[in-house]
C-alpha positions as CSV (number, residue, x, y, z in Angstrom):
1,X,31.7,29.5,-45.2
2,X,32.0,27.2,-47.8
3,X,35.8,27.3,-48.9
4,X,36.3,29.5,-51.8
5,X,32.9,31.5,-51.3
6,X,32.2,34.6,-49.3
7,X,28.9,35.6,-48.3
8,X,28.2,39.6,-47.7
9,X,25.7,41.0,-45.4
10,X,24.9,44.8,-45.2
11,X,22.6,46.9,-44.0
12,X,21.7,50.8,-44.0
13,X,19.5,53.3,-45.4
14,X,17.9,51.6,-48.9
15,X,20.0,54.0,-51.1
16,X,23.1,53.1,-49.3
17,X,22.7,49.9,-49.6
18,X,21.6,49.5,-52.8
19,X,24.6,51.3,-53.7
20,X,26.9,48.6,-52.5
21,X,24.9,46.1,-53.4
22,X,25.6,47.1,-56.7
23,X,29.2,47.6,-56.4
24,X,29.4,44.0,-54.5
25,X,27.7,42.6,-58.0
26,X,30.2,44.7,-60.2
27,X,33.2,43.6,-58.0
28,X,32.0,39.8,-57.9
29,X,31.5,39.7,-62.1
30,X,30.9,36.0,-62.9
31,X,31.5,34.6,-60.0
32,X,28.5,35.8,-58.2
33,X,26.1,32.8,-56.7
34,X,23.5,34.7,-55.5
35,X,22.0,38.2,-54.2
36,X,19.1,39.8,-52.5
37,X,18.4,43.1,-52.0
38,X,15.9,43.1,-48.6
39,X,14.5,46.7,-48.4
40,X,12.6,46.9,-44.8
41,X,13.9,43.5,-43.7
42,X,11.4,42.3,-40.7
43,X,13.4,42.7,-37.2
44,X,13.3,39.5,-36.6
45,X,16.1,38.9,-39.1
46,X,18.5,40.8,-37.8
47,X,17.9,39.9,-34.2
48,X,18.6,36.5,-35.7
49,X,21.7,37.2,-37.4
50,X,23.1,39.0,-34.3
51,X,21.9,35.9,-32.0
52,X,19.5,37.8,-30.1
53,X,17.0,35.5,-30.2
54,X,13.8,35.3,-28.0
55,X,12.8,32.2,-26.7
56,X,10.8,29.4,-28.8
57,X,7.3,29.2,-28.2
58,X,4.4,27.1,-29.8
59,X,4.7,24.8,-32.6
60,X,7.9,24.9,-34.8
61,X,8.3,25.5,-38.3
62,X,11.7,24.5,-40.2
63,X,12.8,26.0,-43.9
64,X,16.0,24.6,-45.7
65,X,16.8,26.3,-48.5
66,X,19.8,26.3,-51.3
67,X,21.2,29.2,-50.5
68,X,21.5,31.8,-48.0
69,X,20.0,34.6,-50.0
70,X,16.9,32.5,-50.3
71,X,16.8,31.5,-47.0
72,X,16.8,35.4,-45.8
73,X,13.7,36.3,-48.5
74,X,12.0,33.2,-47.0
75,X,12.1,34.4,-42.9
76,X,11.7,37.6,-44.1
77,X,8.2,36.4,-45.4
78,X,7.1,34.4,-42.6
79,X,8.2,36.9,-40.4
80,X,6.0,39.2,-42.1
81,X,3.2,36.9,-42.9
82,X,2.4,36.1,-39.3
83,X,3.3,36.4,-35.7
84,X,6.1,34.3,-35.5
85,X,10.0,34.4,-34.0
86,X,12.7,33.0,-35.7
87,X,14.8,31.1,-33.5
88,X,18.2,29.8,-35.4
89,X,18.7,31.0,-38.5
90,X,22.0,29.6,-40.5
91,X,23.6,30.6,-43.6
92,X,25.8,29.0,-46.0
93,X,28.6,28.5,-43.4
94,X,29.5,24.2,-42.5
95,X,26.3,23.4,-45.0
96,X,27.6,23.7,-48.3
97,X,26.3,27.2,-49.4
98,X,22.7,26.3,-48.0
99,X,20.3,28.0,-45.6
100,X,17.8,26.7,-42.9
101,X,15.9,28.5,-40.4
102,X,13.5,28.1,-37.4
103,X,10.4,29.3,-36.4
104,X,8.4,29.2,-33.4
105,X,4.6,30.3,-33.0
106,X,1.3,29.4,-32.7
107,X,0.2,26.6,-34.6
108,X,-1.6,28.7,-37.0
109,X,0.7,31.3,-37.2
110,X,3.7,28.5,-38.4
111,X,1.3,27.1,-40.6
112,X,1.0,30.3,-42.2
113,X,4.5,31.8,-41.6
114,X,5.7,28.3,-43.8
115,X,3.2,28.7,-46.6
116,X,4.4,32.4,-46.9
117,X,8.4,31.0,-47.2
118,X,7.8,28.7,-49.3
119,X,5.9,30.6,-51.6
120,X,8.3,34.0,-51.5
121,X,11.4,31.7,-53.2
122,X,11.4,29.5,-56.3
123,X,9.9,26.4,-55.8
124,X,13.8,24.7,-57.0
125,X,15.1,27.0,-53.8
126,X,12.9,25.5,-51.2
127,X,14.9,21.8,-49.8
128,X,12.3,21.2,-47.4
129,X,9.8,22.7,-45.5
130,X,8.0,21.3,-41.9
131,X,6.2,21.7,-39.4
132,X,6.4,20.1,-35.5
133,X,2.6,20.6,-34.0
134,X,4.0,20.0,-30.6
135,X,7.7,19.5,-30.4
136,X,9.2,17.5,-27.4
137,X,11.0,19.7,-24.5
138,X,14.6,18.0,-25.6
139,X,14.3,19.5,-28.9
140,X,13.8,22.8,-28.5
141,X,16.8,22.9,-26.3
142,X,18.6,21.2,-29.0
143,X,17.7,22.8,-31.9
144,X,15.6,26.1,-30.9
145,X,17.7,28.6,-28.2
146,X,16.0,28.6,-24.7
147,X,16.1,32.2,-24.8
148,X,18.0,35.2,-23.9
């Protein structure tokens, strides 16, 4: 993390966890950055979170966001918006309180999967947003896993 900022991830049934959610806001007061409230988050995203990625495929699609809560609401779209798999997916921690994630896909499906991120967030929430048609070997062992 970013010193002097915590980021909180939880998950359960929705009334649970809007529950805490709201205690988390109460608790924070002021102080509070950010907050997202995912009911039905795609599996992909917690596959991701957990590491348990599956291995990169296809074109690849990169989102960087400003903030982690942004960057969850936009692979939670392009998850959702097309067949895709998120490969890494990072959150706030060594990048200043930002977010960036990887996709992997057919062309089409990327395409698709980046138009649906970009559009879920506020356009100020979205750093950047790209697409490799055909990436080389080298980089998707250096910046997608090679699978399980």
């Amino acid at each position: 993390m970013t010193p002097g900022k915590f980021l909180l991830l939880f998950a359960g049934g929705v009334a649970e966890v809007a529950e805490s959610l709201a205690a988390g806001v109460d608790a924070a007061g002021e102080r509070l950055l950010d907050q997202l409230y995912l009911p039905q988050a795609h599996e992909e995203l917690s596959r991701a979170l957990q590491g348990e990625r599956p291995p990169p495929a296809g074109s690849l699609g990169i989102v960087e966001t400003l903030g982690a809560a942004a960057a969850l609401l936009a692979a939670d779209a392009a998850c959702k918006a097309a067949n895709v798999a998120l490969g890494t997916l990072r959150l706030a921690r060594g990048i200043g309180g930002k977010g960036f994630f990887t996709l992997g896909g057919d062309q089409h499906d990327v395409e698709a999967a980046l138009e649906a991120a970009a559009g879920a967030v506020s356009p100020g929430a979205v750093v950047d947003v790209q697409l490799v048609a055909s990436p080389h070997p080298d980089l998707r062992g250096s910046i997608l896993p090679r699978g399980r």
